[in-house]
C-alpha positions in Angstrom: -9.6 21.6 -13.1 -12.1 18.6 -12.8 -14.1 17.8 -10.0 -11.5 15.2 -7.2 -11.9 11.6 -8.0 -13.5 10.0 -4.6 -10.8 7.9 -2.8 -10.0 4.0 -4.2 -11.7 3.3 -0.9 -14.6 4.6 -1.4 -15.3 2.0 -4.5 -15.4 -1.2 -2.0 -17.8 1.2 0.0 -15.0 2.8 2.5 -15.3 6.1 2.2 -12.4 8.0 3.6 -11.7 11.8 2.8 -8.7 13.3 4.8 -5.9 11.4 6.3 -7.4 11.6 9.8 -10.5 9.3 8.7 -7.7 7.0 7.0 -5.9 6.6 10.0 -8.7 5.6 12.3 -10.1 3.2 9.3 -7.1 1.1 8.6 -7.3 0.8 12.9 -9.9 -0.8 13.0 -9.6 -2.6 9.6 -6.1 -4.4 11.5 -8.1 -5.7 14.4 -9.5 -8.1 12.3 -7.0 -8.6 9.6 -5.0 -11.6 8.9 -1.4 -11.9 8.7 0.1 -12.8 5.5 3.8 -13.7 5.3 5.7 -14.1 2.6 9.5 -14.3 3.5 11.0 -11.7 5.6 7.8 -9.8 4.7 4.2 -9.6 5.8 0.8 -7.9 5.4 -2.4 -7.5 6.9 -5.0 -8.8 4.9 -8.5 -7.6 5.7 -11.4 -9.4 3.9 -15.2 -9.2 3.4 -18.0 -11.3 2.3 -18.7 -8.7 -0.5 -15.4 -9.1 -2.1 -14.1 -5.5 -0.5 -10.6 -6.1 1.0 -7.9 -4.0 2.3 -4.0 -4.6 2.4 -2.4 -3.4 5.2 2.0 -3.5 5.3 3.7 -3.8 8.3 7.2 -3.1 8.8 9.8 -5.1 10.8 8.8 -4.4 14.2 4.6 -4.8 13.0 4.2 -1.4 12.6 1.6 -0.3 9.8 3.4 1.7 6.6 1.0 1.2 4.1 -2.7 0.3 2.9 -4.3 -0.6 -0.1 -7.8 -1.2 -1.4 -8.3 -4.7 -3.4 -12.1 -6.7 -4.7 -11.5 -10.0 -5.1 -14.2 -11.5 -7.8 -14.6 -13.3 -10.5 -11.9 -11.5 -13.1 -9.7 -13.6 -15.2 -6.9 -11.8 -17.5 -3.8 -14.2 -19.0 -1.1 -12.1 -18.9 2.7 -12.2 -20.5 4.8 -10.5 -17.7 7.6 -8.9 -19.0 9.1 -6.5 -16.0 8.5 -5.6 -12.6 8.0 -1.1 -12.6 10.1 0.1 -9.7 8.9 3.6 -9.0 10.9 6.0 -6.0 8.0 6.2 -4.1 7.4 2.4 -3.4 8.4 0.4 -0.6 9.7 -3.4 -0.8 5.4 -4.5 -0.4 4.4 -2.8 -3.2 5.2 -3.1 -6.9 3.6 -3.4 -10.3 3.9 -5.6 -13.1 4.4 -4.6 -17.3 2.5 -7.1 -19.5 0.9 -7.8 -22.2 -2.9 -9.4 -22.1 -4.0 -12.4 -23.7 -0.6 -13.1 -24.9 0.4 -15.6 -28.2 0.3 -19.0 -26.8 3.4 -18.9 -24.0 5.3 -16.0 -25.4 4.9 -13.6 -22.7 6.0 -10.9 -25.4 3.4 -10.4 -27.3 -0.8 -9.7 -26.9 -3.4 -7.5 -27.4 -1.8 -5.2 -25.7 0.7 -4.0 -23.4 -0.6 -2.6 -20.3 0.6 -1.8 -16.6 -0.8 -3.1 -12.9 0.0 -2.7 -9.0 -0.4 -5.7 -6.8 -1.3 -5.9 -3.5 1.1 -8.4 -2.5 4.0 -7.5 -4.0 6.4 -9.5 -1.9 4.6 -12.6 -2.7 6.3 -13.1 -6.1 10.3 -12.5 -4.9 11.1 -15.7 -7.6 8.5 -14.6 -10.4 10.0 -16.0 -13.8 10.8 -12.7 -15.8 9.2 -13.0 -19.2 6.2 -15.8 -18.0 2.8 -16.3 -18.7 0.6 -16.2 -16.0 -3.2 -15.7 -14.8 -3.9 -12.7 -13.0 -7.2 -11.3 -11.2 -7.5 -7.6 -11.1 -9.9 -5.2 -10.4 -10.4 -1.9 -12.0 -11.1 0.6 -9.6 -13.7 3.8 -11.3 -12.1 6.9 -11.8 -15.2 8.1 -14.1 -17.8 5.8 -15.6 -20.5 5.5 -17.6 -23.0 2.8 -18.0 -25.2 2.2 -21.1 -28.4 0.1 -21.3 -27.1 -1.7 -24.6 -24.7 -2.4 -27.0 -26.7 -0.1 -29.4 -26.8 3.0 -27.1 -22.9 3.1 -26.6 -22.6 2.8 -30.1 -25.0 5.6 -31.0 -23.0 7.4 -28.0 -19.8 7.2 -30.4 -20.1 10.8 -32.4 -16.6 12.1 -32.7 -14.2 11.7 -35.0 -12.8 8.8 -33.1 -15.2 6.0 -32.4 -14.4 3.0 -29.7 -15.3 -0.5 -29.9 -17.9 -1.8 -27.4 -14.9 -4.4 -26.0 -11.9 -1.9 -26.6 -8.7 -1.1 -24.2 -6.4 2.0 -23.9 -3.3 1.4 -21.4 -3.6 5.2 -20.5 -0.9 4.5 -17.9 1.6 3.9 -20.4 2.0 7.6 -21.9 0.6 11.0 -21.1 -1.7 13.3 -23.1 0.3 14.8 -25.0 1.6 11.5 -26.5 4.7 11.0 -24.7 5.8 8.0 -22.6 5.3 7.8 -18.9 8.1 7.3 -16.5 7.7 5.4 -14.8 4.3 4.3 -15.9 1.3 4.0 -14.1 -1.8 1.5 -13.3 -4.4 3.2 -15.4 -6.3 2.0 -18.2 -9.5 3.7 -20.2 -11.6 0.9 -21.7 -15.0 -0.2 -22.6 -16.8 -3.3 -22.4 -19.8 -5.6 -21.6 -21.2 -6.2 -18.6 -21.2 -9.8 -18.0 -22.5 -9.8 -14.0 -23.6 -6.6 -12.1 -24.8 -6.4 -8.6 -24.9 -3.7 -5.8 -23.0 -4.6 -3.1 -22.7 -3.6 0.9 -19.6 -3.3 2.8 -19.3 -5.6 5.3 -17.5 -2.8 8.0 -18.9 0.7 6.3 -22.7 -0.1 5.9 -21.8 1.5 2.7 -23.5 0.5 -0.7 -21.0 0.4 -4.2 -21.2 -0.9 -7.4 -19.4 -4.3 -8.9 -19.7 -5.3 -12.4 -17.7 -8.3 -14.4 -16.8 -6.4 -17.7 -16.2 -8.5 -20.7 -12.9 -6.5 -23.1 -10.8 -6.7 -25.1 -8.1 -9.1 -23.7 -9.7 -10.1 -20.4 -12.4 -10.0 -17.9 -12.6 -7.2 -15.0 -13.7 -6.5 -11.9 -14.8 -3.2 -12.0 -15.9 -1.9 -8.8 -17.2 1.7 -8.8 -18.3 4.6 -6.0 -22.0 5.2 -6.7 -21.7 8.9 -6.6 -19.6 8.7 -10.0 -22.1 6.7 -12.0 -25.1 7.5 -14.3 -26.8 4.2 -13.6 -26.1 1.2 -11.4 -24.3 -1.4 -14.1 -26.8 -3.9 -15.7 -26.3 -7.1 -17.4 -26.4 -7.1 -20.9 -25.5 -3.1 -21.0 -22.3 -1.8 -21.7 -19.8 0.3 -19.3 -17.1 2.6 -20.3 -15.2 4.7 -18.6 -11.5 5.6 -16.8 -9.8 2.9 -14.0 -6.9 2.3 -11.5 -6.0 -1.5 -12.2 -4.7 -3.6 -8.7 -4.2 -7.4 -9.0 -2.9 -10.4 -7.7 -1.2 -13.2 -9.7 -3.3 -16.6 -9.0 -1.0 -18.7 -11.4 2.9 -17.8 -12.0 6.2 -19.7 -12.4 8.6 -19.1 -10.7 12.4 -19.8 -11.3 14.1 -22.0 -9.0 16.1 -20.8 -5.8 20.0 -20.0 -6.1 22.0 -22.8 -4.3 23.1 -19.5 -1.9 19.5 -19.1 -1.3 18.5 -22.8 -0.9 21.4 -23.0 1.4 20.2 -20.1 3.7 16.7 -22.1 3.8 15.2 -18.8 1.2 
């Protein structure tokens, strides 16, 4: 069994490990959140000056249900949405999104390739047109990394039988090892690409140092954001970085379709 994966937290520099620590972190986080409202729904949204920022669900009666990590940076991926993935364990504020990156002029059908993320703010996007195009920021959150000085050195790192591409994209979260589809599917991607931007960074409420890199690949531009115990070197621009991810976004540009006369009468 490999070594356990630090927490999604702990690349935006809050490092939690037991559900204890959790608790007493999203706490404090909600003293200084915001509340975000969308509808019937709402979240609280805690940011930083780093980028770091946590989204907290509340329930009917303001009780906390929920937390999730986010970065917001400088990541830009056009998107074709084709489905929303419903999985059993999700509540009405969070959700994930089936697309396809850097889709054929406006048919959201067709890209480089199709690929699977969360969002934060799931409840934000009740009237999303289903198939759109829209632009999306997200942020790939390490799972196992690996940074490479140069082009060059990634490609001298490529000695099996299968080589990758310095800008190349595997939707992991679309099928399991063995080949076979994943249901429902998942948020994870394995991909490669050049490092564009690179800086440490320090959490505003931990004190606690992590790594952000925009990563140039194929069909977009990342955040990556990554726990400096996983990596072999801090990112660097120029270099390349390759490695495993959990993908969480937000849609900055959508359509949406147009209320039902029910709804428009009930003031949705």
């Amino acid at each position: 069994m490999q070594a356990q994966v630090p927490s999604h937290f702990s690349s935006i520099g809050i490092p939690v490990s037991n559900q204890e620590e959790f608790v007493s972190v999203v706490e404090e986080l909600a003293k200084t959140a915001a509340t975000v409202q969308f509808g019937k729904h709402s979240y609280l949204r805690w940011t930083s000056r780093c980028g770091a920022e946590v989204w907290l669900q509340t329930n009917a009666v303001g009780q906390i249900i929920g937390a999730n990590p986010y970065f917001s940076g400088e990541s830009s991926v056009r998107v074709g949405i084709t489905s929303r993935i419903i999985r059993d364990t999700d509540s009405e504020l969070d959700g994930a999104f089936h697309g396809w990156a850097n889709p054929v002029e406006q048919d959201a059908t067709q890209g480089d390739y199709p690929f699977v993320f969360d969002v934060v703010d799931n409840a934000r996007y009740g009237r999303l047109q289903l198939p759109s195009v829209a632009e999306s920021q997200i942020a790939a959150f390490s799972h196992e990394v690996t940074t490479y000085v140069s082009v060059d050195e990634f490609t001298a790192s490529q000695t099996g039988d299968i080589k990758f591409a310095s800008q190349s994209f595997i939707p992991s979260g679309l099928f399991s090892p063995e080949g076979e589809s994943t249901n429902p599917p998942q948020a994870n991607a394995i991909f490669a690409g050049h490092i564009l931007d690179a800086k440490t960074k320090t959490n505003d409420f931990s004190g606690e140092t992590y790594y952000w890199a925009l990563v140039d690949t194929l069909g977009g531009r990342f955040d990556v954001v990554i726990d400096p115990s996983l990596s072999n070197l801090p990112p660097m621009v120029g270099g390349v970085l390759s490695g495993s991810f959990w993908l969480s976004g937000r849609l900055i540009r959508f359509a949406e379709s147009k209320p039902s006369l029910w709804s428009r009468l009930l003031g949705k």
